[in-house]
C-alpha positions in Angstrom: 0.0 0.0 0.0 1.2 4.0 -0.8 2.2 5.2 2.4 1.9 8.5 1.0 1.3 11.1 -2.4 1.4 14.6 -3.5 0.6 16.0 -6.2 0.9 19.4 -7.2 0.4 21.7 -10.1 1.0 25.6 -10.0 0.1 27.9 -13.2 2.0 31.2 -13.4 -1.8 33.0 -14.9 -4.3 31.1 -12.3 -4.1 29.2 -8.9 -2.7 25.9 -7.8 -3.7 22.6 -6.6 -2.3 19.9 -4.0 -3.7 16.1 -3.6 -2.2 14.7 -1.1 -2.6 11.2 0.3 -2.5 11.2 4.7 -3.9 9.2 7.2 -6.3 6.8 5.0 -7.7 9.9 3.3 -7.0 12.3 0.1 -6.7 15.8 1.4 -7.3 18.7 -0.7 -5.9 22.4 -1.2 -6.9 24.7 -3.5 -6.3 28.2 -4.8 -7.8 31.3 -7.1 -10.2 29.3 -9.4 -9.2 25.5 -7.3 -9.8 27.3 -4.1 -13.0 25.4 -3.7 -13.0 22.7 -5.9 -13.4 20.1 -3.3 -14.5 20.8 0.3 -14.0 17.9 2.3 -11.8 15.0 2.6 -12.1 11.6 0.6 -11.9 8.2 2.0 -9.0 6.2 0.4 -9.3 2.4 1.6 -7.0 0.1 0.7 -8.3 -1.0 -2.1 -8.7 2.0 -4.1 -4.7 3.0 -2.7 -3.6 0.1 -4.2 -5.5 0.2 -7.2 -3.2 3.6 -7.5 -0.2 2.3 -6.8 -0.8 -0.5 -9.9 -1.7 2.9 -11.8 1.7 4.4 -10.7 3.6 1.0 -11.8 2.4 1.2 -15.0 3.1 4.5 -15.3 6.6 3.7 -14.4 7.1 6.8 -12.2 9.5 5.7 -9.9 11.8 6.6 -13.1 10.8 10.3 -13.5 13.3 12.8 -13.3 12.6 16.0 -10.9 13.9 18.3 -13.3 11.9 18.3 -16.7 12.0 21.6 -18.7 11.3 23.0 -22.3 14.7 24.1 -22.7 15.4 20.3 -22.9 13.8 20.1 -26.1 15.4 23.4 -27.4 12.1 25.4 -26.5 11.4 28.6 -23.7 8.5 29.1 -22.0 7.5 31.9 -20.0 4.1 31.3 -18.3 2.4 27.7 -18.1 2.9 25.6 -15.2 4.9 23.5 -13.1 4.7 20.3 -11.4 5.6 18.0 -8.5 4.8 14.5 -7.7 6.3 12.3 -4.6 5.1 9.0 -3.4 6.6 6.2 -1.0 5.4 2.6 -0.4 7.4 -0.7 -0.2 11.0 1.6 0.3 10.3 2.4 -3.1 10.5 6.5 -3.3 9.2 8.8 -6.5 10.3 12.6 -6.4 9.4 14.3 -9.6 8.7 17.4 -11.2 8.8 19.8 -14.1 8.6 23.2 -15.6 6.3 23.4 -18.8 8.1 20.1 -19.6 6.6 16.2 -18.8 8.3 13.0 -18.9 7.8 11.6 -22.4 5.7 8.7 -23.3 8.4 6.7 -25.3 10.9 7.2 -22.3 10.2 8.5 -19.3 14.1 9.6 -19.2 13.5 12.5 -21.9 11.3 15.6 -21.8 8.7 16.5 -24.3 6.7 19.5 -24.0 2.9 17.5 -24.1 1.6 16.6 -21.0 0.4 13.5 -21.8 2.2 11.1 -19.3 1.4 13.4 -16.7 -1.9 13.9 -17.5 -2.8 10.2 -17.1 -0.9 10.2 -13.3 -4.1 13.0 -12.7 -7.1 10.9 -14.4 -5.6 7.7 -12.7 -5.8 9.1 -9.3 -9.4 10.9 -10.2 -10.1 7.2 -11.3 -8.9 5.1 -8.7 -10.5 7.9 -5.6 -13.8 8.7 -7.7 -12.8 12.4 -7.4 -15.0 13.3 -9.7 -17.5 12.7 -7.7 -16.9 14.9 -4.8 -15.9 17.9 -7.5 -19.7 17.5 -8.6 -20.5 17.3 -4.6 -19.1 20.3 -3.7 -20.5 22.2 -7.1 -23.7 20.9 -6.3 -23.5 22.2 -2.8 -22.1 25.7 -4.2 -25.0 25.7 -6.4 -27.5 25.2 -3.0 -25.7 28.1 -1.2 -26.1 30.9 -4.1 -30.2 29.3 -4.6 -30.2 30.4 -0.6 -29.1 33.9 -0.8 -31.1 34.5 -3.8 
């Protein structure tokens, strides 16, 4: 089982976001437009925590580099976002990250400027914790809130 996870993304024009992965539970922390994207902690039993840690396996993440960039691949960029990602389970340890630049699908080793390897270490984790689900929750409860003022 994961002993623990975080993942965060930052975006130089908006706000950032932080999973994190404590105490049998996915925390949440959001700012500017993720400020309240979720607003309350979601269960992670064991099963679903494992069911991640396949997701991470295949994903090969415990070779990630902490250091991807765009100037890697001979390109600058000036805004976008950047990245972190660390996990632990077994004495196995991930600590990766990147700046506008992912691990690439045909080798994790090399940087490519399309998030696509990335991307599926976020729908994985929305997959295996049914995140989606408490987004809607919470929108659905924002929703009440603004019907009760008005």
């Amino acid at each position: 089982m994961i002993e623990t996870f975080t993942l965060n993304e930052r975006f130089a024009l908006g706000g950032e976001y932080t999973w994190r992965l404590k105490d049998g539970e996915i925390r949440f922390r959001g700012s500017r437009q993720f400020a309240s994207l979720v607003n309350q902690r979601i269960p992670a039993p064991e099963q679903q925590v494992d069911a991640f840690r396949d997701a991470l396996d295949l994903l090969d993440v415990w070779s990630w580099r902490n250091d991807y960039g765009p100037e890697d691949v001979g390109y600058a960029v000036l805004d976008g976002s950047a990245w972190t990602f660390e996990a632990a389970y077994a004495g196995r340890q991930c600590k990766c990250g990147g700046a506008n630049g992912y691990p690439s699908f045909a080798d994790a080793s090399k940087t490519t400027t399309d998030p696509g390897r990335f991307a599926c270490l976020v729908a994985a984790m929305y997959a295996c914790f049914s995140i989606d689900a408490y987004i809607h929750i919470a929108a659905h409860q924002r929703q009440r809130e603004v019907e009760n003022r008005g």
